[in-house]
ROTOR-983508 format. One record per residue (C-alpha): residue number from 0; residue in one letter; chain; x, y, z. Coordinates in Angstrom, 3 decimals. Layout:
BEGIN
num|residuo|cadena|c1|c2|c3
NUM|A|A|X|Y|Z
...
***
This chain:
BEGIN
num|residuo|cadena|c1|c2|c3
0|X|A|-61.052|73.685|92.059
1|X|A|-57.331|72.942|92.406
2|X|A|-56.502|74.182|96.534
3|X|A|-53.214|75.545|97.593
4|X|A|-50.703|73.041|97.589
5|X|A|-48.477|71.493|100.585
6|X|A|-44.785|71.445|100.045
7|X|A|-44.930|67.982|101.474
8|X|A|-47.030|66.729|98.490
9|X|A|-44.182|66.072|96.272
10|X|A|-46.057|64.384|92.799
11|X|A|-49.500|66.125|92.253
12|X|A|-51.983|65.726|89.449
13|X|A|-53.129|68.447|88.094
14|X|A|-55.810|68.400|85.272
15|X|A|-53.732|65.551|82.968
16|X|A|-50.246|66.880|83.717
17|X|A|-48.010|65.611|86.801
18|X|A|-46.434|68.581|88.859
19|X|A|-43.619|67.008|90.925
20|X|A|-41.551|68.978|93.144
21|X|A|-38.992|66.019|93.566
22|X|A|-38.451|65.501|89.605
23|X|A|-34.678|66.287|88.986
24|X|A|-35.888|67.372|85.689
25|X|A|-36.586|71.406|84.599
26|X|A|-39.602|71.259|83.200
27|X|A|-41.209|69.121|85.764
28|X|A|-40.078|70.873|88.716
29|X|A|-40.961|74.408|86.767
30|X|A|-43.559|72.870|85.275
31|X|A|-45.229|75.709|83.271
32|X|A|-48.631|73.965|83.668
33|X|A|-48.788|74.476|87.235
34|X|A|-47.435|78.200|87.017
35|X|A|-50.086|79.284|84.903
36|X|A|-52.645|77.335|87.143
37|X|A|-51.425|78.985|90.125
38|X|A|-51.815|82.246|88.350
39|X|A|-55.347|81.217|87.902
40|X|A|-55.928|80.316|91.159
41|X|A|-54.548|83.133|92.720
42|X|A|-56.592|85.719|90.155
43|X|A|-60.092|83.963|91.848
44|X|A|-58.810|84.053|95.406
45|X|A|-57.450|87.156|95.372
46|X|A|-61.034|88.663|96.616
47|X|A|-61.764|85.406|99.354
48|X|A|-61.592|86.930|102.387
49|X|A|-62.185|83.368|104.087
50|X|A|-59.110|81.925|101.774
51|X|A|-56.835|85.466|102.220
52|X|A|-57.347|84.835|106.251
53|X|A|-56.701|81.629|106.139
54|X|A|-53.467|82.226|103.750
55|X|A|-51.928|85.035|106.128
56|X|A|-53.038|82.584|109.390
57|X|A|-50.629|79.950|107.883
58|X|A|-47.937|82.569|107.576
59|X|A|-47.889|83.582|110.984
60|X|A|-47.261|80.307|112.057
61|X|A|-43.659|81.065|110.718
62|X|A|-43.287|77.947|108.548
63|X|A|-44.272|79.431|105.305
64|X|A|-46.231|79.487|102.867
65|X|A|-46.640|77.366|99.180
66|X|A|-46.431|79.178|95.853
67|X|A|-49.918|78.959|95.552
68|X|A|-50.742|80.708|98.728
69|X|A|-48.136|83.246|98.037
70|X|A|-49.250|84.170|94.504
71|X|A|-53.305|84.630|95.925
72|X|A|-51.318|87.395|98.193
73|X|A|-49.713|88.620|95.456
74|X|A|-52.626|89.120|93.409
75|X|A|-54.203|90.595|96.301
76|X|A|-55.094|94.318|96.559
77|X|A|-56.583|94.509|99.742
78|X|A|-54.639|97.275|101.297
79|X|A|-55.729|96.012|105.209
80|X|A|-54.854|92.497|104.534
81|X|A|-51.520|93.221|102.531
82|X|A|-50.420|95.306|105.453
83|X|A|-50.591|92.618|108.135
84|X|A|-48.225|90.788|105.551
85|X|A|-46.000|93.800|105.776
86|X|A|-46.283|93.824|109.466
87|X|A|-45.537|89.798|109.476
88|X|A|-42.330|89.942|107.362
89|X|A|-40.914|92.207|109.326
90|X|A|-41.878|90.058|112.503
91|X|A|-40.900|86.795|110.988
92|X|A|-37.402|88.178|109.666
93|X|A|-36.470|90.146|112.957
94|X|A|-37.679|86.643|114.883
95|X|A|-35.065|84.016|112.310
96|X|A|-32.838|87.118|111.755
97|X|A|-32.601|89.116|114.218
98|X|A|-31.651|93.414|113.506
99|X|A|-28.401|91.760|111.650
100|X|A|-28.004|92.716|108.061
101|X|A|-24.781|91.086|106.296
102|X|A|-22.587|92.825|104.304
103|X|A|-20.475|92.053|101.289
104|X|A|-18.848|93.310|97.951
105|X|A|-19.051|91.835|94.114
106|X|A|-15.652|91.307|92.339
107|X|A|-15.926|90.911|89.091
108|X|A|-12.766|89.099|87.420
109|X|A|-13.417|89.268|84.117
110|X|A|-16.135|90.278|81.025
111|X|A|-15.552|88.126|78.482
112|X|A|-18.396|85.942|77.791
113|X|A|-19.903|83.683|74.849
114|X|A|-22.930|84.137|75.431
115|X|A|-25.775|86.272|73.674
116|X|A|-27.821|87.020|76.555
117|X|A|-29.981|90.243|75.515
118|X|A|-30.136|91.950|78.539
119|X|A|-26.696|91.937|79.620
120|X|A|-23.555|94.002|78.394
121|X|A|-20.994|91.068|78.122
122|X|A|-23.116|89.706|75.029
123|X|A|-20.607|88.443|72.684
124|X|A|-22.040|90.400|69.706
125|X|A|-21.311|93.903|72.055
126|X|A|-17.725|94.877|70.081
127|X|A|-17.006|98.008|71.554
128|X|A|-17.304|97.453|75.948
129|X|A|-13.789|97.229|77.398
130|X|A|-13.178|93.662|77.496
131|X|A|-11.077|92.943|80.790
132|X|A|-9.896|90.077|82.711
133|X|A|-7.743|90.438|85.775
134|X|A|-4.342|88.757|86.190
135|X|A|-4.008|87.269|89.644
136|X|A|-1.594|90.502|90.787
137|X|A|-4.954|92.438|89.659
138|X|A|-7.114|90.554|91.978
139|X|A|-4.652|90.610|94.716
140|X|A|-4.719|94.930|94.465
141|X|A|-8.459|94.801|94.079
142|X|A|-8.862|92.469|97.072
143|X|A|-6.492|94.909|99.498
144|X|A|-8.719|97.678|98.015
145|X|A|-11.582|96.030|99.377
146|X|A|-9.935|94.686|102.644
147|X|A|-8.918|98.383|103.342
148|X|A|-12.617|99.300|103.231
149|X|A|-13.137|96.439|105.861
150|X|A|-14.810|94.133|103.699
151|X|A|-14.613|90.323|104.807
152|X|A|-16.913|88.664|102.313
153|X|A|-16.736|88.978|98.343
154|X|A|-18.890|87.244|95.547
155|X|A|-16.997|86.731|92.496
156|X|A|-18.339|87.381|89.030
157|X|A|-17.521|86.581|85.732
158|X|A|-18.413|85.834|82.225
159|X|A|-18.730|82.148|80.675
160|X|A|-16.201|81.876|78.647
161|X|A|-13.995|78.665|78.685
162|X|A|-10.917|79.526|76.728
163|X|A|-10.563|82.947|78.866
164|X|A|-12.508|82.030|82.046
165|X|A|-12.030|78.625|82.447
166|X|A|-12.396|76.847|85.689
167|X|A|-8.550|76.857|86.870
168|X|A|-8.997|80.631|86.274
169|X|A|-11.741|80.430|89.020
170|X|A|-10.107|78.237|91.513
171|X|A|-6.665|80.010|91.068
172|X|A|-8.203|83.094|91.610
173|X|A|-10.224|81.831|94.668
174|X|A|-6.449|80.622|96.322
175|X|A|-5.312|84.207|95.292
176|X|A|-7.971|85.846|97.829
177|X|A|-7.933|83.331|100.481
178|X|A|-4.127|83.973|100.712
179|X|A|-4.227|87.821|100.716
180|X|A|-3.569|88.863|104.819
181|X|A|-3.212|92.745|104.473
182|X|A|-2.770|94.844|108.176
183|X|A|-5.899|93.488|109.797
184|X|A|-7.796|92.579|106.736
185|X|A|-8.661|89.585|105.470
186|X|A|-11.510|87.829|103.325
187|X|A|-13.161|85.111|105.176
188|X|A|-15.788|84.143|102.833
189|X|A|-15.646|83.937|99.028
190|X|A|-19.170|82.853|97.288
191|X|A|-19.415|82.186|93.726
192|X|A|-21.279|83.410|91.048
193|X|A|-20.349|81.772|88.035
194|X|A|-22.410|80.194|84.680
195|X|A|-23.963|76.667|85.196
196|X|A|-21.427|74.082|85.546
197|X|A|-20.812|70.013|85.921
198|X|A|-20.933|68.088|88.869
199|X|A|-17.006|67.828|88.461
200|X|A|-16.673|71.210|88.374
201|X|A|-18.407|71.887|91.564
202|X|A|-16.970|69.573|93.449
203|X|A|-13.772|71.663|92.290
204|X|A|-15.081|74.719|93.785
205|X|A|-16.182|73.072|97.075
206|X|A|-13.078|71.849|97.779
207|X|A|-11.606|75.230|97.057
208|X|A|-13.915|76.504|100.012
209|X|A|-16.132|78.224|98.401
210|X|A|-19.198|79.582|100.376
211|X|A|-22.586|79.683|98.787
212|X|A|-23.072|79.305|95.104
213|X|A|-25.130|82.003|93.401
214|X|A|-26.699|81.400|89.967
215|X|A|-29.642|83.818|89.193
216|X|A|-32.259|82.167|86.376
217|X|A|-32.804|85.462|84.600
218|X|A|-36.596|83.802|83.417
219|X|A|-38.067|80.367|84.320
220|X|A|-40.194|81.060|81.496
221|X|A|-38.633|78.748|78.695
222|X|A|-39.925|80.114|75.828
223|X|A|-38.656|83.780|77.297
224|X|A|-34.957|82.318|78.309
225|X|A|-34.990|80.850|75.113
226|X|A|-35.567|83.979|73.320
227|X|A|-33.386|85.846|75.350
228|X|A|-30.294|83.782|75.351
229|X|A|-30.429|83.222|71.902
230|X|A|-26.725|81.861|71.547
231|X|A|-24.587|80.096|73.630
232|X|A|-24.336|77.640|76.043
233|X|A|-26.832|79.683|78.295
234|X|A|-29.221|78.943|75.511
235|X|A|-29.650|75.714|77.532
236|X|A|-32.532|75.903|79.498
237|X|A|-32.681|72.488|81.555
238|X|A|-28.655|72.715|82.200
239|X|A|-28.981|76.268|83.053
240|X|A|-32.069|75.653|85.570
241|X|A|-30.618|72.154|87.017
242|X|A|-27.529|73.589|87.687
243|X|A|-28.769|74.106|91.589
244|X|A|-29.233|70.396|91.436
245|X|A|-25.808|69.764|90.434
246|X|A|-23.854|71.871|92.713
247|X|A|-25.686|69.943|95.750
248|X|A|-24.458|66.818|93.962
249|X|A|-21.212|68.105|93.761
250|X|A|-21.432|68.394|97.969
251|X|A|-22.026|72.573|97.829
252|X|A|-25.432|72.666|99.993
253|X|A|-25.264|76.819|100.260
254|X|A|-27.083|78.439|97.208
255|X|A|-28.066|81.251|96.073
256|X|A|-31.098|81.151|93.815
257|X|A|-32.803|84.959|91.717
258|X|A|-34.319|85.637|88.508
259|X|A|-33.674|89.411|87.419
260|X|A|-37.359|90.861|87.606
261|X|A|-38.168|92.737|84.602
262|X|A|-37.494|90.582|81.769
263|X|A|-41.311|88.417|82.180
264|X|A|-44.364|88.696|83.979
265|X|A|-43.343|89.413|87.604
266|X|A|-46.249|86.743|88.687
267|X|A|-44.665|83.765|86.892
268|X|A|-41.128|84.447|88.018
269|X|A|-42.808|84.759|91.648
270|X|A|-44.036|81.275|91.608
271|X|A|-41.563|79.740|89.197
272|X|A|-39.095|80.954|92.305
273|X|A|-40.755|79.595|95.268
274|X|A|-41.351|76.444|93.192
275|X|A|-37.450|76.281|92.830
276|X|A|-37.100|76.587|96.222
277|X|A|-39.835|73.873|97.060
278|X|A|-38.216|71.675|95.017
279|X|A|-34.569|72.100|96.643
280|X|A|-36.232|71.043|99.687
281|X|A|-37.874|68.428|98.474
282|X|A|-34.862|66.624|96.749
283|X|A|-32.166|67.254|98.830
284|X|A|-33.717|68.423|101.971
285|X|A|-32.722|71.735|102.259
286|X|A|-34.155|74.906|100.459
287|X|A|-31.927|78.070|99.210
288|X|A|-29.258|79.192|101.574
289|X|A|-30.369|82.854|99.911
290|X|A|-32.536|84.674|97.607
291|X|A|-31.902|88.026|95.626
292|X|A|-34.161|90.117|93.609
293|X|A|-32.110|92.251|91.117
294|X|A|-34.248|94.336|88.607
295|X|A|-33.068|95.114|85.056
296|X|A|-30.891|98.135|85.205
297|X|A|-29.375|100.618|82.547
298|X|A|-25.775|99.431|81.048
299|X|A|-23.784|99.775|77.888
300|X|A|-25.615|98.628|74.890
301|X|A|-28.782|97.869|77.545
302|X|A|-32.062|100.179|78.025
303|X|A|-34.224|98.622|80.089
304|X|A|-37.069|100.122|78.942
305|X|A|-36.344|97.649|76.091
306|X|A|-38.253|95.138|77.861
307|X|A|-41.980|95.754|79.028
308|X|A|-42.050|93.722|82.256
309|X|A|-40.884|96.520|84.522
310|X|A|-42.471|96.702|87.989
311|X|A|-42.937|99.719|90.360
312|X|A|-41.119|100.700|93.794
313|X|A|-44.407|99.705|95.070
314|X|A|-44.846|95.697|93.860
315|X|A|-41.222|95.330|93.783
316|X|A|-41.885|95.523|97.815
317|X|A|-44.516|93.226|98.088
318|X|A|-42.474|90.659|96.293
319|X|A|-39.771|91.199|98.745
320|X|A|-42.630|91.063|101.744
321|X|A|-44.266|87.975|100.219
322|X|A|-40.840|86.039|99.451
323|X|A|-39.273|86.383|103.549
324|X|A|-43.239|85.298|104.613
325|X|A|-42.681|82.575|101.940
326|X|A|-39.512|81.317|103.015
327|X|A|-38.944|82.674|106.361
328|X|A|-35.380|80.812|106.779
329|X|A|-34.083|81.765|103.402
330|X|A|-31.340|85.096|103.332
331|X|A|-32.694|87.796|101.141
332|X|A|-29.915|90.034|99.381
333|X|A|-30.695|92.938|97.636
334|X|A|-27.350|94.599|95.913
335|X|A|-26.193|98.479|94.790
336|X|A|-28.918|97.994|91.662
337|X|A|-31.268|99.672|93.944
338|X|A|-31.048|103.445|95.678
339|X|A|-30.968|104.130|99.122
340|X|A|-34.553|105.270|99.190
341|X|A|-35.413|101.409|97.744
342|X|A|-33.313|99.431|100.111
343|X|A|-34.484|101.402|103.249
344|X|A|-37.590|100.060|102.641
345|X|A|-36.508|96.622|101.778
346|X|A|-34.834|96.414|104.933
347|X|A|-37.772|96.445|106.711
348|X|A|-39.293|93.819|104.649
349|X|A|-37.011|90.825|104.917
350|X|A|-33.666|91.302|103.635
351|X|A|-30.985|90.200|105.590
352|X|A|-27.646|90.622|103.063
353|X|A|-27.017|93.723|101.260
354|X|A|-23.712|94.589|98.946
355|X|A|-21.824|98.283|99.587
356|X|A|-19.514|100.614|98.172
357|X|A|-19.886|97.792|94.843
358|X|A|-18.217|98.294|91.909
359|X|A|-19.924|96.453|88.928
360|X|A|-16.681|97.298|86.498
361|X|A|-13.674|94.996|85.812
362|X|A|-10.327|96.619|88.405
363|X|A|-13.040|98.821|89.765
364|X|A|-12.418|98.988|93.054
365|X|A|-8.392|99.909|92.595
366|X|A|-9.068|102.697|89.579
367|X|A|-11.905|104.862|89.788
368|X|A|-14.258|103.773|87.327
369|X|A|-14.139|106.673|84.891
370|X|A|-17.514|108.280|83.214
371|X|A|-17.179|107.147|79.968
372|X|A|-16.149|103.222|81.089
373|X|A|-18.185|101.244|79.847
374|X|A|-17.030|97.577|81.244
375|X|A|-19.570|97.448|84.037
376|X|A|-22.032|95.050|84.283
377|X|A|-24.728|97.123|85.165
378|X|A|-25.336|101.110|86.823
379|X|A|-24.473|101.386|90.448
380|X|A|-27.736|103.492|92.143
381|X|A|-26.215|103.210|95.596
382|X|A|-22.787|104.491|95.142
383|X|A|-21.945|105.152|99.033
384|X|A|-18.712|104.654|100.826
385|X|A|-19.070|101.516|102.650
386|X|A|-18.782|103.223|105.780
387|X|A|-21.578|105.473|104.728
388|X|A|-23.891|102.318|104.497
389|X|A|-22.863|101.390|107.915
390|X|A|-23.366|104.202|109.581
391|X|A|-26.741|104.809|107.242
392|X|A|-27.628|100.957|108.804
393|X|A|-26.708|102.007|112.524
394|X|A|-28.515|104.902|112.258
395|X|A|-32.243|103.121|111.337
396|X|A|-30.785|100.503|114.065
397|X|A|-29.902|97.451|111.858
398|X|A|-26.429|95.768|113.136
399|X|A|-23.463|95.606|110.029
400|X|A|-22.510|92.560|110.244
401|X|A|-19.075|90.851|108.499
402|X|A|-19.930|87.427|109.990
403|X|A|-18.756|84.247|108.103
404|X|A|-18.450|82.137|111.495
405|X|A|-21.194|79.426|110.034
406|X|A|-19.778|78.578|106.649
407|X|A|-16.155|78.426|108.616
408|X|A|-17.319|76.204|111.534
409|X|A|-19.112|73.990|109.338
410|X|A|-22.785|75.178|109.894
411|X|A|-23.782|75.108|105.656
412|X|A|-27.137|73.668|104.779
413|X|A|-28.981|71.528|106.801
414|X|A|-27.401|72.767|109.871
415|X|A|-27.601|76.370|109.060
416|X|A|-31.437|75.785|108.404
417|X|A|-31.854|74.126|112.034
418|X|A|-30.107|77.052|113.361
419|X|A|-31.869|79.599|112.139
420|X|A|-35.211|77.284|112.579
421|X|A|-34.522|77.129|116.052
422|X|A|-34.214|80.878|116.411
423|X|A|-30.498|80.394|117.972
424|X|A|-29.951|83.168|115.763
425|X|A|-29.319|85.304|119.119
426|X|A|-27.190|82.994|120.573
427|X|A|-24.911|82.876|117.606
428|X|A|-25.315|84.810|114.802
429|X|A|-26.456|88.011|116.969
430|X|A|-23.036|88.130|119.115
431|X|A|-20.546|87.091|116.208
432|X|A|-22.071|90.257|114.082
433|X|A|-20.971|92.467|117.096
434|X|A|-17.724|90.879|116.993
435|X|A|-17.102|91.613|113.662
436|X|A|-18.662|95.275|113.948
437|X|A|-15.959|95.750|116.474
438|X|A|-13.575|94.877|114.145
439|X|A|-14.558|97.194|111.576
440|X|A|-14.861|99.909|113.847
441|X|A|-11.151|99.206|115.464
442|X|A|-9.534|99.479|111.995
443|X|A|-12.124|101.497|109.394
444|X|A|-14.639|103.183|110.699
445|X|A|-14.838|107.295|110.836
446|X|A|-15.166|108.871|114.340
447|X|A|-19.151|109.259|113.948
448|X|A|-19.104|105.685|112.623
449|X|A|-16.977|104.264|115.543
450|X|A|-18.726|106.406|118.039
451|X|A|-22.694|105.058|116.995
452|X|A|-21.170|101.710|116.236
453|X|A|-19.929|101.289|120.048
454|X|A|-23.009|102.516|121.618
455|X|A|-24.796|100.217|119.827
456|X|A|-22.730|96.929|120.792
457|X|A|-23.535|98.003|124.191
458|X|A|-27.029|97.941|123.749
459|X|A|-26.834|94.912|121.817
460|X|A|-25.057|92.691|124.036
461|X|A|-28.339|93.000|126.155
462|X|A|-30.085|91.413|123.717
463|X|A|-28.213|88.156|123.742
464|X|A|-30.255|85.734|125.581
465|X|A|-27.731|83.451|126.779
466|X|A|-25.996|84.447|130.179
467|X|A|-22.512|82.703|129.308
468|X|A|-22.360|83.655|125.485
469|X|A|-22.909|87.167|126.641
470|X|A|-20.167|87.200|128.722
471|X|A|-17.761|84.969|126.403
472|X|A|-18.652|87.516|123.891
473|X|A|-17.734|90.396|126.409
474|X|A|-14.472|89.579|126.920
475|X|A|-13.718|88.727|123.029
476|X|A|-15.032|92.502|122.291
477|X|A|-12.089|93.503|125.156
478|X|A|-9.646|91.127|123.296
479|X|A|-10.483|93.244|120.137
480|X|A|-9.963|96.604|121.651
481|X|A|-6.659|94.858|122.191
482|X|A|-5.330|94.086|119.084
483|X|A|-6.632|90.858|118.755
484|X|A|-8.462|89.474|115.532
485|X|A|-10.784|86.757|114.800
486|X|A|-13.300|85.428|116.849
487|X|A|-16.178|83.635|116.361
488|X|A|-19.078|81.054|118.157
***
């Protein structure tokens, strides 16, 4: 029998196929021979208590755990051993983490798209959505929109389209928001979503100063991606999954990596993912900056019950639990897809980033979105103020944060990872968040927000472990209350 495999044992021979994790090549780092024998594994471990304690004893150690091992916890429905892994996650995400979640806001530029991607509303063969693509004066009235919220940290979206999106659309637009200083606001971090791209291309968007880049993989089943892209250049599964590879080429070493749940077996994507992550760190030292777990959602010309891979509340938070035991120093987002009721309990699982007061619609963020527009990407469940979700997050006793102090001082890949290793996380990442709470609670917040938000930096500086940082961190709160902007470790 084939054992769980070690993340350090790059080539591996499995029956007559090679799995290796180092292979710059799609199908050999997803090789779909060694998904389906995980799957196999994992369905006659499932019931081993000896392997299932063995498994979880591995976890705790807080380095994390293979594909293999995850998927036999997956499979797993023993309700006393999957709660210690609920119990763990939580542990091992307050412990690299801390009570911080992140906060940030999707702009979407522009719908057009080429593609023919079945799931998704910008399909080229969709003739009657609202196709839109913001002129930079747009973006510059949808970024004060969002800076008057307080927002400090945006992922743009788009559509692949090169005669209406092309890559000078991207970067000009990127300038645009860096340059946009409105009262106090200001957007400090700009990560990219955008379709898979050259090596050129991201070197482009590196030296435009983009944070992470975020490409989600939709399926890393090929014969399923091939099916549903069935035109376009997304049709391309190697270019499509290598892109990660080429963006670290191209010097970005923050990204993003997802598949959108829903679309094929939830147990393959699980292991295709960590797999993708194991091979990141395997080739270029350094696994995913983050991880986010959309599901398929309702949108024009969608119906998600048009695809019969849909998983409950219920395994939708196990994947989350298993994922942050998985890959304890990875970020976990989870975005406005999901309700309140959803991400309350995700929070508790492992995710550290979280999107509010989103707008999924082209110039949604300056008009109201009207009830019959139909240019959104996908249905909002979380439609909250942004100040709603902060005081919603203060409330259950999680700290907002608008941090961007790492990807600004240089701490991106490898030296984020180390940080966050190391558990500095409190020495850091901990007392910028409160800085930037302050912030939002100087120029945004509502009395009741303001009011819970300052109690709670006062019982959060305690937490800081470092004597000096504390007090350097002390008297840049005062320098806030002053007027001042902009501080960071």
């Amino acid at each position: 029998m084939v054992t769980a495999l070690s993340v350090t044992e790059e080539i591996i021979l499995v029956g007559d196929y090679m799995y290796d994790a180092k292979s710059l090549k799609a199908e050999e780092f997803i090789a779909d021979e060694e998904v389906r024998a995980t799957l196999k594994y994992a369905d006659e471990n499932k019931d081993n208590l000896q392997v299932l304690d063995e498994i979880i004893a591995k976890a705790k150690l807080g380095k994390g755990l293979t594909h293999r091992e995850a998927s036999v916890l997956l499979a797993c429905d023993n309700e006393e051993k999957m709660q210690e892994v609920y119990d763990l996650a939580k542990q091992i995400k307050e412990e690299y983490y801390g009570n911080r979640i992140v906060l940030f806001a999707p702009l979407y530029l522009s719908n057009y798209c080429v593609n023919g991607c079945l799931y998704c509303p910008y399909h080229m063969k969709n003739k009657h959505i609202s196709r839109k693509k913001l002129t930079q004066e747009e973006i510059r009235r949808e970024v004060i929109a969002l800076q008057d919220m307080g927002h400090k940290r945006l992922a743009i979206e788009l559509g692949e389209d090169p005669v209406n999106n092309p890559i000078e659309y991207v970067l000009d637009s990127i300038k645009t928001i860096y340059d946009i200083k409105h009262k106090n606001g200001a957007i400090r971090r700009v990560n990219v979503n955008i379709a898979a791209t050259t090596v050129e291309n991201y070197r482009k968007l590196k030296e435009a100063g983009i944070g992470t880049y975020i490409l989600f993989q939709e399926t890393y089943n090929k014969e399923s991606y091939e099916t549903l892209h069935p035109t376009g250049p997304k049709h391309d599964y190697a270019y499509h999954t290598e892109a990660m590879d080429r963006a670290m080429e191209g010097g970005i070493d923050d990204v993003g990596l997802g598949v959108l749940f829903g679309l094929e077996s939830y147990r393959y994507e699980f292991a295709a993912l960590l797999m993708h992550a194991e091979h990141l760190e395997a080739a270029h030292g350094v696994g995913p900056h983050t991880i986010s777990v959309p599901r398929v959602k309702k949108a024009d010309d969608i119906d998600p019950t048009a695809f019969d891979n849909s998983l409950s509340d219920e395994m939708f938070e196990k994947i989350i639990a298993l994922i942050r035991v998985a890959v304890p120093y990875t970020g976990m987002i989870i975005s406005t897809r999901e309700g309140k009721a959803v991400r309350e309990k995700a929070l508790a699982l492992g995710i550290s980033q979280i999107s509010g007061a989103s707008r999924t619609s082209v110039g949604g963020y300056v008009e109201e979105e009207p009830e019959d527009d139909n240019s959104a990407q996908f249905d909002v469940s979380d439609r909250r103020t942004l100040d709603e979700v902060l005081n919603w997050l203060i409330t259950l006793g999680y700290v907002p944060s608008f941090c961007t102090a790492c990807y600004r001082e240089g701490r991106t890949g490898d030296r984020f990872m180390t940080l966050c290793k190391n558990k500095q996380i409190l020495n850091c990442c901990h007392p910028n968040a409160l800085l930037t709470l302050k912030e939002y609670l100087e120029d945004y917040a509502s009395e009741d927000t303001k009011a819970k938000g300052l109690a709670m930096i006062n019982r959060e500086l305690e937490r800081i472990p470092n004597e000096k940082v504390r007090k350097i961190a002390m008297e840049h709160l005062e320098d806030i209350s002053n007027g001042k902007r902009d501080f960071r470790f």
